[in-house]
C-alpha positions as CSV (number, residue, x, y, z in Angstrom):
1,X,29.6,10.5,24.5
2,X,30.7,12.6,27.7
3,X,34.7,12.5,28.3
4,X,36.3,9.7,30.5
5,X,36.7,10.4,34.3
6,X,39.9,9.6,35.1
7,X,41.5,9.4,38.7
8,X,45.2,9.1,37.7
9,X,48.1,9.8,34.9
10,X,50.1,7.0,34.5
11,X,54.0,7.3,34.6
12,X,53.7,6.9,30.3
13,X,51.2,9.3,30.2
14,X,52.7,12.4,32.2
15,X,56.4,11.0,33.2
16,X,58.3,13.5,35.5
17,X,61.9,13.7,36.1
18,X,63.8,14.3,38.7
19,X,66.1,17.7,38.4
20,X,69.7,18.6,40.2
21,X,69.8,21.3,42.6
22,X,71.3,23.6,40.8
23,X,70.8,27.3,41.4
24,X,67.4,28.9,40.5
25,X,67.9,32.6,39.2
26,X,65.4,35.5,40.1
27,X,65.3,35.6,36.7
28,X,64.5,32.2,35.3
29,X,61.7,32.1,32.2
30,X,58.9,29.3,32.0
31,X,59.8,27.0,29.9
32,X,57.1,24.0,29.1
33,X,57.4,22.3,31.8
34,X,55.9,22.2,35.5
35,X,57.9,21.9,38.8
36,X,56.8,20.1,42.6
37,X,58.8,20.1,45.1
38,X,57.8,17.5,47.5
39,X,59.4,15.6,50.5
40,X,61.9,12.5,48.8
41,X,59.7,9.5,50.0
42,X,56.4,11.4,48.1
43,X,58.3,12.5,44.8
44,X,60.0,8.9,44.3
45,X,56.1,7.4,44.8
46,X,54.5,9.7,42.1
47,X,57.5,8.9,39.7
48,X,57.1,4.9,40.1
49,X,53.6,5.3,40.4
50,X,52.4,8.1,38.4
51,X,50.1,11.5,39.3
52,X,46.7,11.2,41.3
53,X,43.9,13.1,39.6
54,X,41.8,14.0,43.5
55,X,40.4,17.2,43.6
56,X,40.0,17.0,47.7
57,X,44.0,16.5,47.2
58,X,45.2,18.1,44.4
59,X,49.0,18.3,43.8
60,X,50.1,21.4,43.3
61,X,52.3,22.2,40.3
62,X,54.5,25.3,39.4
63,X,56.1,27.4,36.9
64,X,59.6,28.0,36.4
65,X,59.7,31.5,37.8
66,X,57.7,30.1,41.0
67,X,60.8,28.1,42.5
68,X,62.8,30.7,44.1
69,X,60.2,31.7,46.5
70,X,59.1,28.3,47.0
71,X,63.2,26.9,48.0
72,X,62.8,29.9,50.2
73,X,59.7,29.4,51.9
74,X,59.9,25.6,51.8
75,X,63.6,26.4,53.9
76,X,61.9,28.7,55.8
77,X,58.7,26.3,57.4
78,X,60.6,22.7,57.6
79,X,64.1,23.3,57.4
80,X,64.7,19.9,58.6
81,X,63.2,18.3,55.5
82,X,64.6,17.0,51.9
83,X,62.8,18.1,49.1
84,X,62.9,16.6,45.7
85,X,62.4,19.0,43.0
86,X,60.6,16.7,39.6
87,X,59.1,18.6,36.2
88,X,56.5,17.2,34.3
89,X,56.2,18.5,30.9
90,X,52.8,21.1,31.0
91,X,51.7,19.8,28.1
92,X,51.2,16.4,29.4
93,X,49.1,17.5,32.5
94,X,47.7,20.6,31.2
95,X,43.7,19.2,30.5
96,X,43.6,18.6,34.0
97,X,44.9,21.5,35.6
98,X,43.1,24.6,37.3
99,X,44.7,27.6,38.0
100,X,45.7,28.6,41.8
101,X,45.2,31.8,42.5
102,X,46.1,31.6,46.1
103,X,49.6,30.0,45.3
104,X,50.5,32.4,42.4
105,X,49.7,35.3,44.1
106,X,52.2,34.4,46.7
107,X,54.6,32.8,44.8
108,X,54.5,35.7,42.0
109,X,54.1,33.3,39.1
110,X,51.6,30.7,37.2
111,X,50.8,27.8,40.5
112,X,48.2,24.8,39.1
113,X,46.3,22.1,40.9
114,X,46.6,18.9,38.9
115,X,42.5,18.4,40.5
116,X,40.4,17.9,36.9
117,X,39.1,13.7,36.7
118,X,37.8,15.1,33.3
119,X,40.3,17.1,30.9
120,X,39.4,20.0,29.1
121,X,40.4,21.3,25.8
């Protein structure tokens, strides 16, 4: 029987949490979980409503050691604009993720597109 395509992870099945704005060292060690940063209006939506599995709109997801470089850049391009920083746990997400080259390249650490309808592993 081929796997199940699925378009979305429900708030159950991949919850994510909203973390303070405390200090990110240069420093900091993955730790099991993923990170977004996305504008406050966007982040609230994904937590009531859970993660959308497009790959012509995949979300992008980050390690640990990615954030200091992304609170820089993101300050850098839209200074203007309130970000909320949410963690899913990897584990939850990880069948459907593909790596990003692009992203960890310039970010120096482990980037992810949540864009796989059909989990692997």
């Amino acid at each position: 029987m081929p796997p199940v395509r699925k378009t979305h992870l429900l708030p159950e099945e991949a919850p994510l949490l909203t973390v303070t704005n405390r200090a990110f060292g240069e420093t900091e060690r993955d730790d099991g979980w993923l990170y977004l940063l996305l504008p406050v209006e966007l982040g609230w939506a994904l937590i009531e409503a859970g993660l959308p599995l497009d790959p012509r709109s995949p979300i992008s997801l980050s390690e640990r050691s990615a954030l200091p470089p992304l609170f820089s850049s993101l300050s850098e391009e839209h200074p203007e604009t309130e970000p909320l920083l949410l963690r899913v746990r990897k584990a939850h997400v990880a069948p459907f993720l593909e790596s990003d080259p692009d992203m960890s390249a310039r970010l120096g650490a482990s980037c992810y597109l949540l864009s796989r309808q059909t989990p692997i592993g």
